[in-house]
N, C-alpha and C positions, 0 to 999 in steps of 0.2 A: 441510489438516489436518482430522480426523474426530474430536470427541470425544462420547462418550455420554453422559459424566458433566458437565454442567455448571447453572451456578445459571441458575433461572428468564428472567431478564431478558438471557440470551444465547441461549437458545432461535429458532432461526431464522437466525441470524447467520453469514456464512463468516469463517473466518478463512484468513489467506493467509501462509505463510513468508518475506518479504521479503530480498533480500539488498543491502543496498546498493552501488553503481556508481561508477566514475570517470567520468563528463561526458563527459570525451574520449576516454577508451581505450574504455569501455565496458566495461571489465573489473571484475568480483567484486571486491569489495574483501573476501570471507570473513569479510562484519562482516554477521551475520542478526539481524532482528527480528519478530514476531509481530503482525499487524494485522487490525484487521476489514476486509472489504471494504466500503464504501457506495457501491459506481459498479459492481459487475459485473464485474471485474477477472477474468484469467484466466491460466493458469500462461503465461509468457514474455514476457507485458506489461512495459512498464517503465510502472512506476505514479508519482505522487509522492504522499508519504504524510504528516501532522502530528503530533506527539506531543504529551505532555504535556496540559493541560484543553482543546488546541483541538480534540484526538480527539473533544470530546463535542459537538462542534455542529455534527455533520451530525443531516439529519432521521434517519439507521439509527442513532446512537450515540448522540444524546440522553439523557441518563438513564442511561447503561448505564458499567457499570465498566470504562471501557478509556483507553489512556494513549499508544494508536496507530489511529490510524484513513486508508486506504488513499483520498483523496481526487479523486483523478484521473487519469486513461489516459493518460498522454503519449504527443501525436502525432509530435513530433519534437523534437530538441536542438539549438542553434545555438549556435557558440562561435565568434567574429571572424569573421560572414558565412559560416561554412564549419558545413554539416550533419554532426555525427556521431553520430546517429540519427532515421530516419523508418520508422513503423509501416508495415509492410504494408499 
Protein backbone atom coordinates (compact mmCIF):
# COMPACT_ATOMS: atom_id res chain seq x y z
CA UNK A 1 0.00 0.00 0.00
CA UNK A 2 1.38 3.59 -0.99
CA UNK A 3 -0.02 6.43 0.77
CA UNK A 4 0.96 10.29 0.31
CA UNK A 5 -1.14 11.61 2.58
CA UNK A 6 -0.55 10.54 6.04
CA UNK A 7 0.12 12.04 9.79
CA UNK A 8 3.78 12.76 10.81
CA UNK A 9 4.50 9.92 13.03
CA UNK A 10 3.83 7.23 10.11
CA UNK A 11 6.11 8.78 7.83
CA UNK A 12 8.61 5.99 6.83
CA UNK A 13 6.53 3.18 7.97
CA UNK A 14 5.22 0.04 5.28
CA UNK A 15 2.17 -1.05 5.52
CA UNK A 16 1.23 -4.52 4.20
CA UNK A 17 -2.42 -5.92 3.24
CA UNK A 18 -2.65 -8.96 5.26
CA UNK A 19 -4.99 -11.74 4.60
CA UNK A 20 -5.67 -14.14 7.16
CA UNK A 21 -5.07 -18.16 6.56
CA UNK A 22 -6.34 -21.61 7.69
CA UNK A 23 -3.18 -23.44 9.41
CA UNK A 24 -3.91 -26.38 7.63
CA UNK A 25 -5.41 -25.75 4.22
CA UNK A 26 -3.45 -22.67 3.83
CA UNK A 27 -6.12 -21.24 2.17
CA UNK A 28 -7.56 -17.26 2.37
CA UNK A 29 -9.97 -17.16 4.61
CA UNK A 30 -11.04 -13.52 2.54
CA UNK A 31 -11.01 -11.98 6.05
CA UNK A 32 -8.13 -8.84 5.24
CA UNK A 33 -6.48 -6.57 7.66
CA UNK A 34 -4.00 -3.55 7.27
CA UNK A 35 -0.58 -3.70 9.27
CA UNK A 36 2.50 -2.05 9.71
CA UNK A 37 5.40 -4.04 8.93
CA UNK A 38 8.39 -4.10 11.86
CA UNK A 39 10.53 -7.27 10.46
CA UNK A 40 10.79 -6.55 6.46
CA UNK A 41 7.90 -8.56 5.58
CA UNK A 42 7.30 -9.09 1.82
CA UNK A 43 4.41 -9.64 -0.61
CA UNK A 44 3.73 -13.86 -0.23
CA UNK A 45 5.17 -14.16 3.18
CA UNK A 46 3.06 -15.65 5.62
CA UNK A 47 3.81 -13.24 8.62
CA UNK A 48 2.24 -13.62 12.04
CA UNK A 49 0.98 -10.34 13.06
CA UNK A 50 -0.56 -8.73 17.07
CA UNK A 51 -3.46 -6.44 17.35
CA UNK A 52 -4.93 -4.39 19.60
CA UNK A 53 -2.14 -2.14 22.31
CA UNK A 54 0.44 -5.17 21.67
CA UNK A 55 0.74 -3.39 17.87
CA UNK A 56 2.67 -0.75 19.79
CA UNK A 57 5.66 -2.36 21.35
CA UNK A 58 7.76 -3.10 18.78
CA UNK A 59 10.81 -0.87 18.56
CA UNK A 60 8.93 0.56 14.56
CA UNK A 61 5.51 1.13 16.35
CA UNK A 62 6.28 2.45 19.53
CA UNK A 63 4.39 5.45 19.98
CA UNK A 64 2.73 5.38 16.70
CA UNK A 65 -1.10 5.03 16.09
CA UNK A 66 -1.69 1.49 14.96
CA UNK A 67 -3.90 -1.37 16.36
CA UNK A 68 -1.93 -4.03 14.01
CA UNK A 69 1.45 -4.51 13.81
CA UNK A 70 3.15 -7.57 11.36
CA UNK A 71 5.70 -9.23 14.03
CA UNK A 72 7.26 -12.09 12.37
CA UNK A 73 8.26 -14.14 9.10
CA UNK A 74 7.10 -17.46 9.62
CA UNK A 75 9.41 -20.17 8.82
CA UNK A 76 7.20 -22.94 8.88
CA UNK A 77 3.74 -24.44 10.44
CA UNK A 78 3.54 -27.79 12.20
CA UNK A 79 0.17 -29.34 12.95
CA UNK A 80 0.34 -33.32 14.64
CA UNK A 81 4.11 -33.74 13.61
CA UNK A 82 3.10 -33.13 9.95
CA UNK A 83 4.47 -29.59 8.03
CA UNK A 84 1.83 -27.77 6.25
CA UNK A 85 3.91 -24.76 5.44
CA UNK A 86 7.93 -24.27 5.11
CA UNK A 87 9.36 -20.92 3.61
CA UNK A 88 11.31 -21.22 0.75
Amino acid sequence: MISTQKDQKMEGIKFLLLEKIDPVTMQGKNDFVVSMDSVGAGPGEIVFYVSGSSARFTNVTEGRPTDSAIIAIVDYIEKDGEYTFRKN
